[in-house]
Phi, psi and omega in degrees: 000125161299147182256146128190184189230171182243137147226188193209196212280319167337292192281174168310129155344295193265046214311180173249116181270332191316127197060014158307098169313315205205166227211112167243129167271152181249152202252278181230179208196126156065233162224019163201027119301107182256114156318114175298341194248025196275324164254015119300273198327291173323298195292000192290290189290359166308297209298333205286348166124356199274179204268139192242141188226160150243159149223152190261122184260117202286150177200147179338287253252211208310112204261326186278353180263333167243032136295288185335293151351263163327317146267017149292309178281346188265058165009062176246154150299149183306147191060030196261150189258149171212129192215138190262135160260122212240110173191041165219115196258037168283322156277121198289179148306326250211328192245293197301320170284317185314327178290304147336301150338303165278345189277343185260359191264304191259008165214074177316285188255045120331148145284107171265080173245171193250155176236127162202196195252180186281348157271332197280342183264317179310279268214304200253331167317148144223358179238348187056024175254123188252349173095269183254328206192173163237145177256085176296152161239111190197083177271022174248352170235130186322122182348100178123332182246019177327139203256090172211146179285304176007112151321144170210166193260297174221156184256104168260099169271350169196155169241035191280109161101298207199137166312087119335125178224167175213161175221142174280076160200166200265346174189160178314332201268341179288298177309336154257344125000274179258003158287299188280027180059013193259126215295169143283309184188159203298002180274347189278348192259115159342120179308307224275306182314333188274321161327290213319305211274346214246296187301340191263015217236336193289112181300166201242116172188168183266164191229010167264145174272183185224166181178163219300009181249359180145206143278141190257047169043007184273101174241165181289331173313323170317279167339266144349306184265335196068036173196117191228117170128350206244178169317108145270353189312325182283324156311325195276303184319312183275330152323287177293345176278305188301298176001295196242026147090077157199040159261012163295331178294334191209175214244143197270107187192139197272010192235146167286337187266009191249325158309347180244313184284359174298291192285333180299310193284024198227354200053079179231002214228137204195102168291037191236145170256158192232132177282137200087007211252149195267052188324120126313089202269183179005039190046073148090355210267332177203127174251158189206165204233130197231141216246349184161185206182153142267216136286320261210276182252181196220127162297077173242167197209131185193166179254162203071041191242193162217153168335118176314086164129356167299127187231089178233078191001059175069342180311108171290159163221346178225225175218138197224198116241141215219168152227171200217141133333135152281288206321334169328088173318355161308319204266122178246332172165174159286145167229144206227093198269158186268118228244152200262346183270356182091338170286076192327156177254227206253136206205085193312332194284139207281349183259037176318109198290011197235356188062038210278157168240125216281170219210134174304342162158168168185151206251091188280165004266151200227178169299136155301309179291137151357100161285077188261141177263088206298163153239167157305135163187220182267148216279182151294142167320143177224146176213127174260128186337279186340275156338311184303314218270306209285336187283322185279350178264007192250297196311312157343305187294337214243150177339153194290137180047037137314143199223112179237321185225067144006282187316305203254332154300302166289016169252322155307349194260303180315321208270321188290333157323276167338293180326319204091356200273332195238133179304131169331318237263325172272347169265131189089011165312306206087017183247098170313056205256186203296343181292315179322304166349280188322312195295316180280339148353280172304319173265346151280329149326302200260023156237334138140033153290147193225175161075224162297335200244031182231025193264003199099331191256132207290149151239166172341303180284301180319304183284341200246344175294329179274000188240352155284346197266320236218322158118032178211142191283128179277130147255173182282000000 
């Protein structure tokens, strides 16, 4: 977890930066408010090595006119964060997002995020859309722990002296990293996003030859699967999972009624739709792969399909995208396959068997991250790395059921339970001793970690895939 602070005209030209990843400056205000001290205050924190942010304070009127405003005036440099402050409450949702926008419209490769507080995102949000990330405000909870589901980026946990901050990346170079657009590691991007991103990538045309008995069902999808000539939609289905290394996720089969009676036995099955979840159409007659959702309707895209509006007595020839009714008895269900990184995707079901929490719809391209619209409730379970680290190297060496961190080993001893990795008898001691190891082992396995980083012993990525999965937070 990362330090830095926010400032305004309030503080010195010359904040005290020392030991700070990062620096957010206040810019601009409306259209006709500048910090005067704003360009000091960056070079300060330029020189001091920190990461420079600007924000912009949103007040009612015109919104492209004080985006515009706002990168005229914020000096900013490449790999500089821009961020809109949404606390004034004469600006709707509908205005805040239109600002974003315009603000990610004239400065495409910026990092764009929204800042408010933990009531105006709970209670005045309707839509959770942030652009790249959210900047939470929250001062009843502990640094690291805005008590919201939502993914976030950064934390202002207190306004004692000076704007507190915490930031979610594991280190400064990470954080510039992803300031300058360069991914940190193939884990920031979502399994169900990389599908998402590979399917909606297929041009939609046909891809069957033709010949005096029709289509003849011969495709490169065919081809691909190693069963070429026959009914592909399901081929197709699978097919896009192999693509990005995610046939291990779902079961290699040309029939829908054998992919649903697959997902029925595995709790994989879901009268909800999920992007990515494999649509049953007619008991068995066709699947398509769905892609977004409503209220209303369900988004798909498969192969062996026909064109929308197309009338060839059902006979598919290509890869098309439809819309569906859900309530459409045509529609029987989901098979909803589980991702190796833990991360449920964008998901109507309020009972996600992967444990997703459900979202009113989404659309690509949408956030990599869950745009889930969090509520209040009791706050999430925090288990510290640390802490986590020194417990699995001590409890092994040491007398049988030692307990050097009791508290956040057994919530992790629960997930691994869940999980399937860990024995009853051993879950909830509170000792991170060798079975545990082993048991966490398995599950750096089954995200495909090797070697060293498969020792049993947790890291950073491996522990924060399970507290998304399992419903609980990593600090460092």
């Amino acid at each position: 977890m990362l330090t830095g602070i926010d400032v305004s005209s309030y503080q010195s030209s010359t904040p005290d930066v020392g030991g700070l990843s990062f620096v957010f400056v206040k810019a601009t205000e409306g259209v006709s408010y500048i910090n005067p001290k704003q360009s000091a205050q960056a070079a300060y924190a330029r020189a001091a090595g920190a990461i420079v942010g600007f924000y912009h304070f949103a007040r009612p009127g015109d919104v492209q006119a004080q985006a515009q405003f706002f990168v005229d005036q914020c000096n900013s440099v490449d790999g500089d964060i821009l961020a809109i402050d949404w606390e004034d409450p004469g600006v709707s949702c509908a205005d805040k997002d239109a600002l974003l926008k315009a603000v990610k419209k004239l400065r495409p490769t910026h990092k764009v995020i929204l800042y408010c507080n933990r009531t105006y995102w709970l209670d005045v949000d309707t839509t959770s859309y942030c652009e790249d990330g959210l900047w939470i405000a929250d001062y009843s909870h502990p640094a690291g722990q805005p008590a919201i589901e939502h993914p976030w980026l950064f934390h202002q946990y207190s306004q004692d002296g000076v704007d507190k901050d915490v930031a979610n990346f594991a280190s400064t170079a990470d954080l510039k990293r992803w300031a300058t657009g360069v991914p940190v590691n193939s884990s920031t991007v979502p399994r169900w996003r990389t599908l998402l991103d590979h399917v909606q990538s297929i041009p939609e045309r046909v891809y069957e030859s033709w010949s005096s008995n029709g289509w003849d069902n011969r495709t490169k999808f065919g081809v691909e699967f190693g069963e070429d000539g026959v009914a592909w939609c399901v081929i197709f289905n699978w097919d896009m999972y192999h693509d990005v290394g995610l046939d291990s996720a779902v079961p290699k089969t040309d029939n829908v009624n054998s992919f649903t009676s697959w997902a029925k036995a595995r709790g994989q099955w879901s009268l909800y739709p999920s992007v990515g979840s494999w649509v049953n159409f007619n008991d068995g007659a066709h699947t398509e792969i769905c892609v977004g959702f409503d209220d209303r309707f369900v988004y798909t895209k498969g192969g062996n399909s026909v064109q929308a509006g197309a009338r060839d007595a059902g006979q598919g020839n290509g890869v098309w995208s439809h819309r569906h009714e859900r309530r459409d008895t045509a529609v029987v269900g989901y098979f909803a396959p589980r991702y190796p990184d833990g991360i449920c995707p964008p998901t109507a079901d309020p009972r996600d068997p992967r444990g997703g929490a459900a979202v009113a719809s989404y659309s690509w391209p949408g956030p990599a991250s869950v745009p889930t619209k969090p509520k209040p409730g009791k706050p999430t379970s925090t288990v510290s790395l640390s802490k986590l680290i020194k417990a699995a190297k001590t409890d092994p060496k040491a007398k049988q059921g030692h307990q050097t961190y009791a508290a956040g080993v057994r919530i992790v001893e629960a997930a691994l339970r869940a999980e399937g990795l860990l024995a009853q008898k051993y879950a909830g001691d509170g000792s991170f001793g060798s079975v545990t190891v082993a048991a966490y082992a398995k599950w750096q396995r089954k995200l495909h970690f090797s070697g060293k980083a498969a020792d049993g012993i947790p890291g950073i990525e491996s522990l924060k895939a399970l507290g998304r999965k399992y419903g609980f937070k990593v600090v460092a």
